[in-house]
C-alpha positions in Angstrom: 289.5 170.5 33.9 292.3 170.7 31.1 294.7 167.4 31.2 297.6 169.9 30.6 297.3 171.5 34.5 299.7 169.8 37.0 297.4 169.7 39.9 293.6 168.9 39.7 291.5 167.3 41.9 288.5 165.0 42.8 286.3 164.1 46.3 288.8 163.1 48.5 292.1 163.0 46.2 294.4 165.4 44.8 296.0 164.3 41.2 299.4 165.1 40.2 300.8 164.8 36.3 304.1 164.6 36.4 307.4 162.7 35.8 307.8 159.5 37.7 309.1 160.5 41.2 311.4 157.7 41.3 312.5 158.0 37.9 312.2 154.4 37.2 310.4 155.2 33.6 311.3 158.0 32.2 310.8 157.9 28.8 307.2 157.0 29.5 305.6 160.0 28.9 303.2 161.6 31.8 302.7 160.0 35.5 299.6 160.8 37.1 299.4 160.3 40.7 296.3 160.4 43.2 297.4 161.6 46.8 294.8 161.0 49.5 293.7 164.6 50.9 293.5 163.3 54.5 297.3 161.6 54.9 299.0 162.7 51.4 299.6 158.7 50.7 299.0 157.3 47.4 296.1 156.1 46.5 296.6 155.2 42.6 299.3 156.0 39.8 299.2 155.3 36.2 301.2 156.3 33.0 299.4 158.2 30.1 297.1 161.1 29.3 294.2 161.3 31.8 291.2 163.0 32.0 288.7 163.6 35.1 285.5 163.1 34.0 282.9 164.3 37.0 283.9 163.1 39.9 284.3 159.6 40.0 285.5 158.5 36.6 288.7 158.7 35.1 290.0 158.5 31.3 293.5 157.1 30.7 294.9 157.1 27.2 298.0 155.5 26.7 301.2 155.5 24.6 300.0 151.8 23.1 296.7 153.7 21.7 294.3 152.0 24.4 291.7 153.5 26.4 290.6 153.1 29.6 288.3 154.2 32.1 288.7 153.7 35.6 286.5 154.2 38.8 287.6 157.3 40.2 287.7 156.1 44.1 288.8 152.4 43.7 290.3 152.7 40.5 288.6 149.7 39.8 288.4 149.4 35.8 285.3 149.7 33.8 285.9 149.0 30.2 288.6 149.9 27.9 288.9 150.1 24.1 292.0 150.1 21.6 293.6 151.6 18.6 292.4 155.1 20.0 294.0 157.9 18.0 292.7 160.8 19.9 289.9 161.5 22.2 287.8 163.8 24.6 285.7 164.0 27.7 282.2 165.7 28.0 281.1 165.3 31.6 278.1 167.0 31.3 276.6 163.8 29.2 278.3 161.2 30.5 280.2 160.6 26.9 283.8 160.1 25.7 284.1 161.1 22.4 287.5 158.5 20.2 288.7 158.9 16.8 290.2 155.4 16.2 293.4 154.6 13.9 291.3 153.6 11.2 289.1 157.1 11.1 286.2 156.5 12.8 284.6 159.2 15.7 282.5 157.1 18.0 281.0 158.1 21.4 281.1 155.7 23.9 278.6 155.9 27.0 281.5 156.7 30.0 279.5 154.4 32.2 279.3 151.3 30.3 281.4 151.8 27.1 278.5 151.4 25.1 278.3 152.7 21.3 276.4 155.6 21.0 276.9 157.1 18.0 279.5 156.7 14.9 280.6 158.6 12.4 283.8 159.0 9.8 286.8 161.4 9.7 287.6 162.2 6.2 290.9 164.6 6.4 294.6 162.9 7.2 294.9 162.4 10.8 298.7 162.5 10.8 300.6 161.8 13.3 298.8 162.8 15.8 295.3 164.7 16.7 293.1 166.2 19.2 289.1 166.3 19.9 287.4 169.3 21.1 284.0 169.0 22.5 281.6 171.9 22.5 277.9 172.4 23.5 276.8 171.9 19.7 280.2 171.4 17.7 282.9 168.3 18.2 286.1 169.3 16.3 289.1 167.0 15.6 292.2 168.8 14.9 294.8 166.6 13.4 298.5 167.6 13.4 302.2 166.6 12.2 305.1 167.7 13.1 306.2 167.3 9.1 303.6 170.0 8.7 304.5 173.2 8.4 302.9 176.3 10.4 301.8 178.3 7.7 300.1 175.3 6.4 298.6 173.4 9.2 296.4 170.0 8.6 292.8 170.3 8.2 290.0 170.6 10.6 286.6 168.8 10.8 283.5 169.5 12.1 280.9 167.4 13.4 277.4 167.9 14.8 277.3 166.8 18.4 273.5 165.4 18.1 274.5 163.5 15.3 278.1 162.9 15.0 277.4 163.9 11.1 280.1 166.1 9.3 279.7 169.9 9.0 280.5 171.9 6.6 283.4 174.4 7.8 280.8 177.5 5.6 278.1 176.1 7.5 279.5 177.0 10.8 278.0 180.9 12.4 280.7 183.7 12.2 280.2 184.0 15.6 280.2 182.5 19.3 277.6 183.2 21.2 277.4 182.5 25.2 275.4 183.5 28.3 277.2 185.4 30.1 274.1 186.3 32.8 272.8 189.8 32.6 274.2 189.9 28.9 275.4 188.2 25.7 279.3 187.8 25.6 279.9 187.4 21.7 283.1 186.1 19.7 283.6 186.5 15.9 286.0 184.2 14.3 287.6 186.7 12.6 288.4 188.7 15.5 289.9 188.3 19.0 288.0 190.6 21.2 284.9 189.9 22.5 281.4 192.1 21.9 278.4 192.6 24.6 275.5 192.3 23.8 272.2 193.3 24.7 269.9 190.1 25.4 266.9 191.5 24.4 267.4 193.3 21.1 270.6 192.2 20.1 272.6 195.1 19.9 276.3 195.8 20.8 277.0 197.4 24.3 280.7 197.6 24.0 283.6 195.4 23.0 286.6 194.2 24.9 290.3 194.7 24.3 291.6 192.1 22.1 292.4 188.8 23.5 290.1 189.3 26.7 287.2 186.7 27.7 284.3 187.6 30.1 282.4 185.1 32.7 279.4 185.7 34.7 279.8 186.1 38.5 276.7 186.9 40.2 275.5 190.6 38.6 279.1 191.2 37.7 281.0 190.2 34.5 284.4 189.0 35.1 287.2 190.4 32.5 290.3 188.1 32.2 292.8 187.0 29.7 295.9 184.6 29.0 296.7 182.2 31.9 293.4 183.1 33.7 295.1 186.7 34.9 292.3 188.6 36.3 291.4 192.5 34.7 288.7 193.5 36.2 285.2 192.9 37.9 282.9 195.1 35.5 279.2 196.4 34.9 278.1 193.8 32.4 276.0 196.4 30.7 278.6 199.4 30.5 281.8 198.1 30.7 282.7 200.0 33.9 285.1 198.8 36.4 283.7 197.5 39.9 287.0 196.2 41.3 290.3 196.6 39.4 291.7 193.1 39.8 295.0 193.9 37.9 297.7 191.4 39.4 295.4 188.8 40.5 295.0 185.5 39.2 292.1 183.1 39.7 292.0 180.0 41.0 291.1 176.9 39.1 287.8 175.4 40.9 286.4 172.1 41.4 283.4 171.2 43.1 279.8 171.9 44.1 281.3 175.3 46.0 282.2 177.3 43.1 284.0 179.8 45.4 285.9 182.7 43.3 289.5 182.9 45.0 292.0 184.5 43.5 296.0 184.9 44.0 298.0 188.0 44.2 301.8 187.8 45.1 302.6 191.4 46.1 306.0 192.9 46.1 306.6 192.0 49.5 306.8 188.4 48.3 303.9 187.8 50.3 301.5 185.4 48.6 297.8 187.0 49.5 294.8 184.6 48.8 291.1 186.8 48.4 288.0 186.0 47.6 286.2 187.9 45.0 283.0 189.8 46.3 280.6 191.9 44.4 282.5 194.7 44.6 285.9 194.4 46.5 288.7 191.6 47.1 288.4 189.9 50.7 291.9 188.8 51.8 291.0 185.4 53.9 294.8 184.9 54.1 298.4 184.9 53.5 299.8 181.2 52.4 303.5 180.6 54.1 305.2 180.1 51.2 305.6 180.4 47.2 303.2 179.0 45.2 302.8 178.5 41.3 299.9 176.3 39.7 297.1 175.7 41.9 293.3 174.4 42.3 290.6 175.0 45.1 287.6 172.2 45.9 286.5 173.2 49.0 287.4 173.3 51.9 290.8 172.6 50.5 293.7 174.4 48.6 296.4 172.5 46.5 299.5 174.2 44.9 302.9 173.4 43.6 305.7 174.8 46.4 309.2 174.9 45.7 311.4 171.6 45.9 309.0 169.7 43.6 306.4 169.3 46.5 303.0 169.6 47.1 301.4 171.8 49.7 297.7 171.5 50.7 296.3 174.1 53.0 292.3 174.3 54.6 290.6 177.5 53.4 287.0 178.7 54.2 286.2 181.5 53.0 
């Protein structure tokens, strides 16, 4: 899950990012805190970027360019490297991809630390820059705020197998994902998404601009911006199954990959549903308001008003 959401979680903890609740460094940048799920005590805090890789391994990067990785549980520490300039997470392959001051990419085995692969950057990094890890791709985006909009710094590509730099002309003109029953297809000169057939091919219908679509069981799920639900819809047609306007889904962690979603109504009553094949199933009505929040069954965690945390049992 993306470093920038406030509340995330792992087996048995519930991480916070944050400002020091004591204010006793606040010029330090982020403070990431692990609450125990059982009793809500502390279990572990630390300053700097972090990233949850599975569930028992976290990624700190802090202000001083080090890197560290840390046992999720015990927060015992693994290994650590320095002069990091940027770096990512892929879970899925047990890697943590760094770009290091000098311009090097390397990916490190997230277990041991060990070199895997290295490669070069070759455009400016600037001041600052960020890696993005895709199934095939790694990109590394560099930025500056001495740069102006119209003119951003330069991209690089790099073959994930590899680590070997890609030619930007070399890339397809399109994204391509499995999105179950279908293809769910992205040009990069557009933003709207195509469906397409997965035998032949052949476009089915496209998407209002800006929307994304995910498989849920023989439904495809529409949503866009801030992961504010559309619609349930027939992946082959396009045709609404459940209208889901007003409804946000939940962020999920976890083996249970249960589709809530959120709806405050105009009651000011906060309504938590599950998503079903063709219907919303209200399982209940949380106390009070909620903002950001983040299921792993059987638990929910959202931010509630007066800077607090509130944690409530759901099983849906």
């Amino acid at each position: 899950m993306s470093q920038d959401h406030p509340i995330r979680t792992l087996p048995g903890l519930i991480v916070v990012t944050g400002k020091s609740f004591d204010h006793e460094a606040p010029d330090e940048g982020d403070v990431v805190t692990a609450l125990d799920t059982a009793t809500g005590q502390e279990r572990w805090r630390v300053n700097g970027k972090v990233d949850l890789a599975g569930d028992d391994r976290v990624v700190v990067r802090q202000d001083d360019h080090s890197l560290l990785v840390y046992e999720a549980d015990s927060f015992r520490l693994r290994w650590q490297v320095t002069d990091v300039h940027a770096s990512a997470v892929h879970a899925q392959t047990r890697a943590v991809v760094a770009v290091a001051n000098d311009g090097r990419i390397i990916e490190h085995d997230l277990d041991s630390g060990v070199v895997r692969k290295l490669g070069r950057v070759t455009v400016p990094l600037g001041d600052g820059a960020s890696v993005h890890i895709e199934d095939s791709l790694i990109v590394v985006r560099p930025w500056s705020p001495r740069e102006p909009m119209e003119s951003p710094l330069e991209s690089q590509f790099f073959s994930r197998k590899s680590l070997e730099p890609i030619d930007p002309q070399d890339l397809p003109s399109q994204l391509r994902l499995n999105c179950g029953l279908v293809i769910c297809s992205y040009a990069t000169d557009e933003d709207r998404m195509s469906i397409l057939d997965r035998e032949s091919g052949g476009l089915l219908w496209r998407s209002r601009p800006g929307q994304v679509g995910v498989p849920m069981g023989g439904s495809l799920l529409i949503y866009e911006g801030e992961g504010f639900a559309q619609a349930l819809t027939e992946p082959r047609t396009g045709a609404v199954r459940v209208d889901l306007a007003g409804w946000r889904i939940l962020p999920t962690r976890g083996p249970d990959m249960v589709p809530l979603v959120i709806h405050a109504g105009p009651d000011g009553r906060i309504r938590l549903g599950v998503l079903e094949s063709n219907w919303v199933r209200v399982v209940g009505v949380l106390p009070v308001e909620v903002t950001r929040c983040v299921y792993r069954a059987p638990l929910l965690a959202c931010s509630v008003p007066q800077q607090q945390i509130g944690v409530w049992r759901i099983a849906p």
